[in-house]
Every structure is written in C-alpha cells, then in structure tokens.
C-alpha positions in Angstrom: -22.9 -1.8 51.3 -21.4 -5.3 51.1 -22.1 -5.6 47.4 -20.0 -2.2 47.1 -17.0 -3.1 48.9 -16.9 -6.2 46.9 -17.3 -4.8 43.8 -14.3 -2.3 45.1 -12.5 -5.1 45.9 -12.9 -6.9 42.7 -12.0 -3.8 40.9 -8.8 -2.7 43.1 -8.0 -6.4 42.3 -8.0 -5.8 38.5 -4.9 -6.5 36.3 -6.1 -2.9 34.7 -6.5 -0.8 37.8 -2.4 -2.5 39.3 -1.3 -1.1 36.0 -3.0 2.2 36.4 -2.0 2.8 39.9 1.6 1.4 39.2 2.2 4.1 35.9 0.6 6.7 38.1 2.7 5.6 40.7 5.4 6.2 38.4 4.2 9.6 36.7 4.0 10.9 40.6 7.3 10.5 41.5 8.8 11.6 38.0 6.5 14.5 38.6 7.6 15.1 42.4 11.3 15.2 41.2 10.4 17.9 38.4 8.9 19.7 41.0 11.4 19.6 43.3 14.4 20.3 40.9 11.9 23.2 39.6 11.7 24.7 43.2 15.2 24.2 44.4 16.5 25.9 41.0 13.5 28.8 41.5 14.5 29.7 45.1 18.2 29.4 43.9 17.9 31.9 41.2 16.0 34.5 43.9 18.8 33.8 46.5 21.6 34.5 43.9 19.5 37.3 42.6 19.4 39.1 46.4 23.6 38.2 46.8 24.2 39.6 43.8 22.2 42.9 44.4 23.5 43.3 47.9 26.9 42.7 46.4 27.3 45.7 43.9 25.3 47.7 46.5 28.1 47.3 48.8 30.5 47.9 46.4 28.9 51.1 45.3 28.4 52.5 49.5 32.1 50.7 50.1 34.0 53.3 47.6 31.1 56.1 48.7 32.7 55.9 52.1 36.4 56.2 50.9 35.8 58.8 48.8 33.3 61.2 50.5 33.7 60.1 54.4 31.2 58.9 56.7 28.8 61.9 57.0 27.9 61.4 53.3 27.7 57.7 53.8 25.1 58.2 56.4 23.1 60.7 54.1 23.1 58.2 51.1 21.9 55.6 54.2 19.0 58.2 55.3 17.8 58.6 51.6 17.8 55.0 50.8 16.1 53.9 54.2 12.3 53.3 53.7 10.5 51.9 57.1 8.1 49.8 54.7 11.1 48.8 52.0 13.1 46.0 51.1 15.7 47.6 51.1 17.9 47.5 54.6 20.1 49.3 56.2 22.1 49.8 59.8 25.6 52.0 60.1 26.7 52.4 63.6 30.3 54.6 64.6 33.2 52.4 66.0 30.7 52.4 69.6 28.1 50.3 68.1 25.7 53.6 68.6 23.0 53.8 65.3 24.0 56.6 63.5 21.5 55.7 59.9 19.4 52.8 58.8 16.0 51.4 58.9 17.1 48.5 61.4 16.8 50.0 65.1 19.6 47.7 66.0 22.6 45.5 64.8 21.3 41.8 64.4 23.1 39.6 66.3 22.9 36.7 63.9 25.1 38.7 61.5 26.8 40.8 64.5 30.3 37.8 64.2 29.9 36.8 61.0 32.3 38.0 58.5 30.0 37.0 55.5 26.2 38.0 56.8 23.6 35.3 56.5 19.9 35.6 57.0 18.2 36.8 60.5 14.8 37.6 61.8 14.3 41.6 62.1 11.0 43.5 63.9 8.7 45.8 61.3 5.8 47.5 62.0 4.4 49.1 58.4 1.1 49.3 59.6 1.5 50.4 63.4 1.9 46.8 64.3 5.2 44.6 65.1 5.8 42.3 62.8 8.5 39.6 62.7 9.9 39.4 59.4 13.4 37.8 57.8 15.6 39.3 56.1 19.3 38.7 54.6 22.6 40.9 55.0 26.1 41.2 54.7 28.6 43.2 56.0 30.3 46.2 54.1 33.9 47.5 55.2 33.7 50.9 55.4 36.7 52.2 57.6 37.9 51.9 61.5 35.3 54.8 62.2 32.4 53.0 61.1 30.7 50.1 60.6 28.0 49.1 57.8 25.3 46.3 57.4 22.9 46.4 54.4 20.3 43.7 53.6 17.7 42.5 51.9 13.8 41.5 53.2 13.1 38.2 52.0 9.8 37.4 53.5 8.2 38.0 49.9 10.6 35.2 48.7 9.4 33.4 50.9 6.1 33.2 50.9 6.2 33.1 46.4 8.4 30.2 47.2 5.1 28.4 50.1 2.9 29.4 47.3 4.7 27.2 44.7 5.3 24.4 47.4 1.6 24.8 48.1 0.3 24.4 44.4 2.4 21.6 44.3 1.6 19.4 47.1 -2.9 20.6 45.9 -1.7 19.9 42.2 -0.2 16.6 43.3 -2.8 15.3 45.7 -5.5 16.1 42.9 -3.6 14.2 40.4 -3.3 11.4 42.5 -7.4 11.5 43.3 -7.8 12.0 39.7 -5.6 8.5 39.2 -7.3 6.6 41.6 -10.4 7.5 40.2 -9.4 6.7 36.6 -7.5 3.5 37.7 -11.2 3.0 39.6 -13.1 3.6 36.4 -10.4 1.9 33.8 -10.6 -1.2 36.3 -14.2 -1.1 36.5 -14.9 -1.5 32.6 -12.5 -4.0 32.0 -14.1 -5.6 35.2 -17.5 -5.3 33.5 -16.2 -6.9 30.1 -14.6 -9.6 31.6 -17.8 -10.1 33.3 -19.5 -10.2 30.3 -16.9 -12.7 28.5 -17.1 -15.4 32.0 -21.0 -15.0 31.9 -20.7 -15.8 28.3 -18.5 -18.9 29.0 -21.2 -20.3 31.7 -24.1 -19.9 29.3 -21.8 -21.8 26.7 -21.0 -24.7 28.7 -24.6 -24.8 30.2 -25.1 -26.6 26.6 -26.5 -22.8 24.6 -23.5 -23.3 22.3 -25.4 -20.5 20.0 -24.3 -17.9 22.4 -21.3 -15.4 21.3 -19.2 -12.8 23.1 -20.7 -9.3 22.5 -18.4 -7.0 20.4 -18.3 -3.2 21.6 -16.8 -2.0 18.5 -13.8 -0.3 20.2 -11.3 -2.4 18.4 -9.3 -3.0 21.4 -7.5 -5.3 22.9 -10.3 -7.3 24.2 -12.8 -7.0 20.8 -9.9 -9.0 19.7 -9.7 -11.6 22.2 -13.6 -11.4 21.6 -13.3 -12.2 18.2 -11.2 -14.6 18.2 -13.2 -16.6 20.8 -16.2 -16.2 19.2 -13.9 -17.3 15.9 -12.9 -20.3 17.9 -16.5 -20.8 19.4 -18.3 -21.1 15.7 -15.2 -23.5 15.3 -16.3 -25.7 18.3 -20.3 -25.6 16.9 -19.4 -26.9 13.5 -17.3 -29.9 15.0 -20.5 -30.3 17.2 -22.7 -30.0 14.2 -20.0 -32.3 12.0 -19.8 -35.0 14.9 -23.4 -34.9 15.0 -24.2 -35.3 11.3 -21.3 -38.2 11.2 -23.0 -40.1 14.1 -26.0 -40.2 12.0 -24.8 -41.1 8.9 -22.4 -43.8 10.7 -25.5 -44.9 12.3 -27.4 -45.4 8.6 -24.3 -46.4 6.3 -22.7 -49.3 8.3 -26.1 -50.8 9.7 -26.9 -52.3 6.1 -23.7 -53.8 5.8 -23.5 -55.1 9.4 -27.0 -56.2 8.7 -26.1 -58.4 5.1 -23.1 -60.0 6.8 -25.2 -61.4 10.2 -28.1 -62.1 7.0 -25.4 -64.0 4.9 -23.7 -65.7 8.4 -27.6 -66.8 9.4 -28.1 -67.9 5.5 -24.8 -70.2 5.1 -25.6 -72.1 8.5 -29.1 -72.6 7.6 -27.8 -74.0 3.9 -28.5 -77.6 3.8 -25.5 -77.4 1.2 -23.4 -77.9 4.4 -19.2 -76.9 3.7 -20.0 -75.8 0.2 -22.8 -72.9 1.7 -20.4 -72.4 4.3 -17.5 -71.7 2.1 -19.7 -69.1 -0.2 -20.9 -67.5 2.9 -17.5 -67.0 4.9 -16.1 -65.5 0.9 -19.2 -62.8 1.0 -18.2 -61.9 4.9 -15.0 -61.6 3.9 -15.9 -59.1 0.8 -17.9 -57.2 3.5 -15.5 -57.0 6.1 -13.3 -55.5 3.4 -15.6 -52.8 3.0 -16.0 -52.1 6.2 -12.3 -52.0 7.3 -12.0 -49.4 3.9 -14.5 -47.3 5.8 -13.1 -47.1 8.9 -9.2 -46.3 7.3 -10.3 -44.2 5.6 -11.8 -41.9 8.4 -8.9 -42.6 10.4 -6.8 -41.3 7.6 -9.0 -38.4 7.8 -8.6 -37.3 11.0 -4.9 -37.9 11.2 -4.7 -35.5 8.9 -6.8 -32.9 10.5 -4.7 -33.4 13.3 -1.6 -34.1 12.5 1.4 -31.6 10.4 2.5 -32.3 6.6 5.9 -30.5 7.3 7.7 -34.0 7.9 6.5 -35.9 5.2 6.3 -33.0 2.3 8.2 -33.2 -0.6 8.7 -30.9 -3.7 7.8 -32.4 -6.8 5.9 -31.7 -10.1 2.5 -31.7 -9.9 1.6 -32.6 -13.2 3.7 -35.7 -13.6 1.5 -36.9 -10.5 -1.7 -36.2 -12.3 -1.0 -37.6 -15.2 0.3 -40.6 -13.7 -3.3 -41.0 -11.4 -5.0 -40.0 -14.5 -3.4 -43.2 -16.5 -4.2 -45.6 -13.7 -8.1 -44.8 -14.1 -8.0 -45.1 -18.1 -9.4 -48.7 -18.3 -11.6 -47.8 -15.2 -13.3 -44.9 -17.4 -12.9 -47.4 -20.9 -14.9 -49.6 -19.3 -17.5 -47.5 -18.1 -17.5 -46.3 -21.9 -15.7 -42.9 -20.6 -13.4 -41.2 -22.5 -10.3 -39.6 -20.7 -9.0 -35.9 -21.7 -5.6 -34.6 -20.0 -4.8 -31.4 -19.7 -1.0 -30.4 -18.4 0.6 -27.2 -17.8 4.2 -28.2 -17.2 6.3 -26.9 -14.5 4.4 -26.6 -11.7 5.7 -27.6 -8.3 4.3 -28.1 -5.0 5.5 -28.6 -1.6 3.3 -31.0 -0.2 2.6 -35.1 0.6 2.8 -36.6 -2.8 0.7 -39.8 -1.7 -1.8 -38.2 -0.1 -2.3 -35.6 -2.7 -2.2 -38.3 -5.1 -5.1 -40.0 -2.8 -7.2 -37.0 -3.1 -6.9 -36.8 -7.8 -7.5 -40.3 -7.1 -10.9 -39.9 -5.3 -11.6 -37.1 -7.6 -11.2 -39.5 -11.0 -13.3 -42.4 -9.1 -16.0 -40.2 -8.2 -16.1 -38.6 -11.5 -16.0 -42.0 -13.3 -18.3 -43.6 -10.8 -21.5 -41.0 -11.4 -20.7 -39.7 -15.0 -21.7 -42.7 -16.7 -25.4 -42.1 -15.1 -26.2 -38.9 -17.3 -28.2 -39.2 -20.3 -25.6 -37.1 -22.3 -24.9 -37.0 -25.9 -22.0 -39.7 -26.6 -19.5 -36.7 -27.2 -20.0 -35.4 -23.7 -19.5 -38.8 -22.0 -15.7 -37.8 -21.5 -13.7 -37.1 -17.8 -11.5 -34.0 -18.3 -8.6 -33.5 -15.7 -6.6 -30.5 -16.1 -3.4 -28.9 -13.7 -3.1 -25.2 -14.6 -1.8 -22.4 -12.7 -3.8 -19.8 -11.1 -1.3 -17.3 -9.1 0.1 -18.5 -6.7 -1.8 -21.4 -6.3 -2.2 -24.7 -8.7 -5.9 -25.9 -9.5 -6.2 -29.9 -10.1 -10.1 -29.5 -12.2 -12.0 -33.2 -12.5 -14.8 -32.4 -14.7 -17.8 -34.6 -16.1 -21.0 -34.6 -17.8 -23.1 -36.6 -15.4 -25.8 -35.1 -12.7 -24.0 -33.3 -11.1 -24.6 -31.7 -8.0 -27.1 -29.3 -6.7 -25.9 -25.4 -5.8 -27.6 -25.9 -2.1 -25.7 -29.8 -1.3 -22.2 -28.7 -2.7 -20.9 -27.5 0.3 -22.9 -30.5 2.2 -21.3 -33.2 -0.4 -17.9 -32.4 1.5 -18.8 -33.6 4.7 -18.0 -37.2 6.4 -20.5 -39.9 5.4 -22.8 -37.3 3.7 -24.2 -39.3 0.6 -27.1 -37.5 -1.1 -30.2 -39.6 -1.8 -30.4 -39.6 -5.0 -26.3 -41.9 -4.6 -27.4 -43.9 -1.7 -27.9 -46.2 -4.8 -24.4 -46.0 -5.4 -21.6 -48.6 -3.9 -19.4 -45.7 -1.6 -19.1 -44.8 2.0 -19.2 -41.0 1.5 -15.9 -40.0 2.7 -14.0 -39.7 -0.8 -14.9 -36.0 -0.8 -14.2 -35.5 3.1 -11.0 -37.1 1.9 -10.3 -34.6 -0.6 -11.1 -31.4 1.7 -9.1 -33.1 4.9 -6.2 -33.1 2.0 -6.6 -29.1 0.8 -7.0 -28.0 4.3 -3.8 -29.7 5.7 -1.8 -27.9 2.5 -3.5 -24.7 2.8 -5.8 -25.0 -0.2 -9.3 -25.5 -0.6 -11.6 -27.4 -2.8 -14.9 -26.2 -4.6 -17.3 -28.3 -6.4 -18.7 -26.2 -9.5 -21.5 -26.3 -12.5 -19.8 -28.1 -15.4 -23.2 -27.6 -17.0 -23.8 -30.5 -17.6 -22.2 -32.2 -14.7 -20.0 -31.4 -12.2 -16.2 -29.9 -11.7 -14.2 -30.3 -8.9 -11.6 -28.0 -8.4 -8.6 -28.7 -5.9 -6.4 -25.7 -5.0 -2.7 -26.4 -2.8 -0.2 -23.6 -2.6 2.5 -23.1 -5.2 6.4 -23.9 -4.7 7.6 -20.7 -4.4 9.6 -19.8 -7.6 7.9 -22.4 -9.8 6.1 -21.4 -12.8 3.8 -22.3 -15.2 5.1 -23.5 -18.7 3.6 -25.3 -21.4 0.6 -26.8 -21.7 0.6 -30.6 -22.4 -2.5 -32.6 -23.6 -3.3 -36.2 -24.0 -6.7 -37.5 -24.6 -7.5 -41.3 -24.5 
C-alpha cells in the first residue's frame, strides 16, 4: 500500500501529469462556459418562445372580447380549457367570481401585477394534486371583465434540469477521464525517466557499454534518448582514445627517457672527462628537443579539439598554400631520391586557419616522403603527388605515394594519438602527425581518409568551401 501511494505520489508529481491536469483544467472551464452560455441562450429561447405565444394569444381573445362581448369570450375560454393542458386560462366578471378557465382561482402572484410573471398553480391530471408552475399575463378585456391566460412551464423546466444534469454527469466524467489520462500520461513518462536514471547509475557504476533503450515512438524523449546515447558512444571513444594514448605514451617516450638517463650515465662514466661531458649534454639536448616536439604537438592537438577557429580564420586561396608547403619539401623528397608532382586547380578559397591548415599539408608531405622511399617500386613510381581540386562544395588536398602503404583494417587506427603501427616503430616519429591532421579537418568541418594508391597510400584532406568560390584552371608543376 505504501509502494502505491508513492508511486501516486511520484506520478501526481510529474512534469507530464501538472501539464495534463493544468490543460484539462483549462478545457473544463472553457467547456463549463460553453455550457453555460448554451443553457442560458436554450432556456432564453423557450421563455421568449412562451411570451411570444401568450402575446398573440392575448391579442387574438383581447379583440374577441371587443368585438363579440363577454359571453363569447367565455365560450372561446371553455373550448380552449383542457384540465391536463398547457394551455391556461382564468376570466372572472368585475367581482372577481370565476366565470371560465382551467385555474380554479386568480393567482395571487399575478393578481397586482400589470405585466404577469410566473406562479405556482395546483393540478390534479391523474386524481392527485400536484404543484406545478406556470407563467401568465394579463389581457384587457373591458370594465366587466377580467382575463388571465398562461402558459405551464413545468415541462421547460425539467428539459432545462435534464440539460443541467447531463452537464454536470458529462463534466464530472470528463474530469475522471482527465485524471485518469493525466494518471496514465504521468505514469509512462514516469516509467521512461525511470528507465533513462537507471541507465545513468549503471553508466557511472563503470558498465560504460550500457545505452538508453529506444521505444521507437519518435517522440520527444527517443530524442533525448538518442542524443544521449549519441553523446554516451562519444564519452566511450574518449575513454577508449585516453586509454590507447596512455599506452602508447607509456611505450614511445620510455625509450627516449631511457637513452638520455643511458647517455647522462655514459658521459659521467667517460674517462674523456669535459670532452665526454660536452658530447653527452649535445645528445640530451637533441633528445630533449624531441621530447618537447612531442609534447607541443599534443598540446596543439587538444587546443584544437577544444578550442573555436572562428577568431583566427581567414579567407585565402588554397592552392597558393599548397603549393607553397609543397616547395618547402622539394629538397626533402630530392634527397630521399623522390620526385615531386603538383597538381593545382586555381580558385579555390577556404575560410579557415591558414597555419594550421598549412601544418596539417605539411605533415601530409613529411609522412609521405618519410615512408615512400621504403617501397621496392619501379624508379617511375618513386614520385609524391599533391593535388587541390574541387569536389562540391568541399576542396580535397590528395598526398599520394608509392610506398607500403597502409592496411584497409589500421587506416582508421593510423589516425589516432601515438598510434605507430609495428611495422614504423622503426621509423624516427612520435605518431601524432596523422592525429594532427584529423584534430585539423574536424575543427573546419572536414574530414580526412587514408585510401589505396595501389601501390602506396593517399591521403585525402577535405575542409569546407568559401562560399561563392569556384574551381578554375588546373595548374601543374612537377619537379
């Protein structure tokens, strides 16, 4: 019994079931106004109905009276009086004595009034008395005489406690009917808020796999649903991502920590003495370097998945930047016996960072440079090809080389922080220049994907087109 009156209480306490009972609330007394216009203007129409009857009756007996006397009066009285009718009736001479009618006396209630109004008369249909009311008016009919016709209203009456009646059962079953829908629309959003909050415990109780269960009615709450649920994958691939990057922090900077405390140990055990010394503080130095590279550049990438690129974006031609990043890697790729192909298409703008976009070509061409020259590739294919072309409304940076490439299943793994696949752990890096690149797109609204060149591997950068920019020309350059 306890549970129920706190599960009642619970419910009555619902945002839903206030809401409910508030627009019932409001549909009752709109509806109790209806009704009430409804019945005033009902029992109006039935009263003017009766006046006007009586009126043109009176009329009608009124110039009967003038124009045949009294005696014929009183026989039109005598034919129209009916014990058991509506229709009713007194004429009494200038002595008040009954001479016709239906009513065995004059009523008193209408006995001083010039105009009539409504009184209480005694009928007996069936044998019995019965006290019934009734409306008249007085009709001038001479000196000699004196005339009161009316009208039963008891029928009117009652019609009009029949309407009041179904009314007042109509309205109390409407309001039952409320409560119990305000009851059962307070109940279900009770139960699914329920569900969401047991949901939440289970969540931060450490299962982070759980999800809010959908119940397909594409409501209100499905939404929030799915938007938490959205929001709750969210959370589990930060999890997942700060996981992975603990891990990979925890293997990529322990050999470098290790070879400087090595090198530190090996200069003061150097019987070289300021010499060693010298040599060993030059390679700490060289590390140190490294290691502070790392670190910016993971603090580079989370200001930008933090921060806003509103305030420092700037419109400018894309391809000019690419070509100039492009140039600055020429005697990289020369060296590394890499040829450079550049592929423009001229008048494309974006809105956007030019440094850090120019960052993210940047990592693009090293990475491109750094693992091509490890295929065994026919001399024709050792080449780098960056092209800037438009693709609707977006602008595609491509970085494409003939090397190993990438696997299908580690392409989407390559973009995390500090991921470095085995087969590069060979390879100088810290395995954020991809992270880099992706922390870039995202910030602008584009994406990157890393795709079979076949051989090798192409990496295509997407960012957003300046509105009303459009592709032109192509321009090529190969070196």
């Amino acid at each position: 019994m306890t549970a129920l009156v706190d599960l009642l209480r619970r419910t009555v306490a619902t945002t839903a079931f206030r809401l409910a009972a508030a627009s019932t609330a409001g549909f009752l007394i709109v509806a109790a106004v209806i009704a009430g216009i409804l019945f005033w203007q009902t029992n109006k129409i039935l009263t003017e109905h009766v006046i006007s009857g009586l009126r043109s009756e009176a009329s009608e007996l009124a110039h009967e009276a003038g124009a045949d006397g009294i005696e014929a009066l009183a026989d039109t009285i005598r034919a129209r009086s009916r014990p058991d009718g509506p229709d009713l009736y007194f004429l009494a001479d200038a002595k008040g004595q009954k001479i016709a009618g239906n009513l065995n006396r004059l009523p008193p209630e209408i006995g001083e009034s010039p105009r009539g109004g409504v009184f209480r008369y005694e009928s007996a249909p069936g044998g019995e008395a019965v006290s019934r009311l009734g409306v008249a008016m007085p009709v001038e009919v001479g000196p000699d005489a004196r005339l009161i016709i009316g009208r039963d209203i008891e029928a009117q009456l009652q019609y009009a406690e029949r309407i009041k009646r179904t009314f007042l059962w109509g309205y109390a079953i409407l309001s039952l009917a409320a409560i119990l829908a305000g009851l059962a629309v307070g109940r279900a959003v009770l139960k699914r808020i329920e569900t969401i909050a047991a949901t939440s415990r289970s969540i931060m109780s450490g299962n982070l796999a759980r999800r809010i269960p959908l119940t397909g009615a594409r409501d209100e709450l499905d939404d929030l649903a799915a938007s938490l649920n959205t929001m709750l994958d969210r959370i589990e691939q930060l999890m997942a991502g700060l996981r992975e990057v603990s891990d990979n922090i925890a293997h990529d900077l322990k050999t470098p920590l290790n070879r400087l405390r090595n090198r530190a140990e090996a200069a003061l055990r150097d019987p070289r003495g300021a010499e060693a010394y010298r040599e060993g503080l030059e390679r700490t130095i060289e590390e140190g370097d490294e290691l502070i590279k790392t670190f910016n550049a993971l603090l580079l990438i989370a200001r930008l998945e933090a921060g806003a690129v509103e305030e420092t974006a700037a419109r400018f031609d894309l391809g000019d930047l690419v070509r100039d990043v492009a140039e600055l890697y020429e005697p990289v790729a020369e060296e590394a016996g890499l040829g450079l192909d550049i592929t423009v298409e001229e008048g494309i703008e974006i809105n956007a960072n030019r440094q850090l976009v120019g960052q993210a070509v940047a990592n693009l061409a090293d990475n491109a440079i750094k693992y091509a020259c490890r295929g065994t590739v026919a001399n024709d294919l050792r080449r780098i090809e960056v092209s800037v072309a438009a693709r609707g409304d977006a602008a595609e940076i491509r970085v494409a080389d003939h090397g190993p490439g990438i696997a299908e299943k580690d392409r989407e793994r390559a973009l995390k922080r500090f991921v470095r696949l085995e087969e590069c752990r060979t390879q100088p890096g810290t395995g954020l220049g991809l992270s880099l690149v992706a922390a870039v797109a995202r910030l602008h609204g584009g994406g990157i994907r890393l795709e079979d060149n076949k051989p090798g591997l192409r990496a295509v950068l997407s960012l957003p087109r300046w509105r009303g920019s459009g592709g032109g020309t192509m321009a090529a350059q190969t070196s």
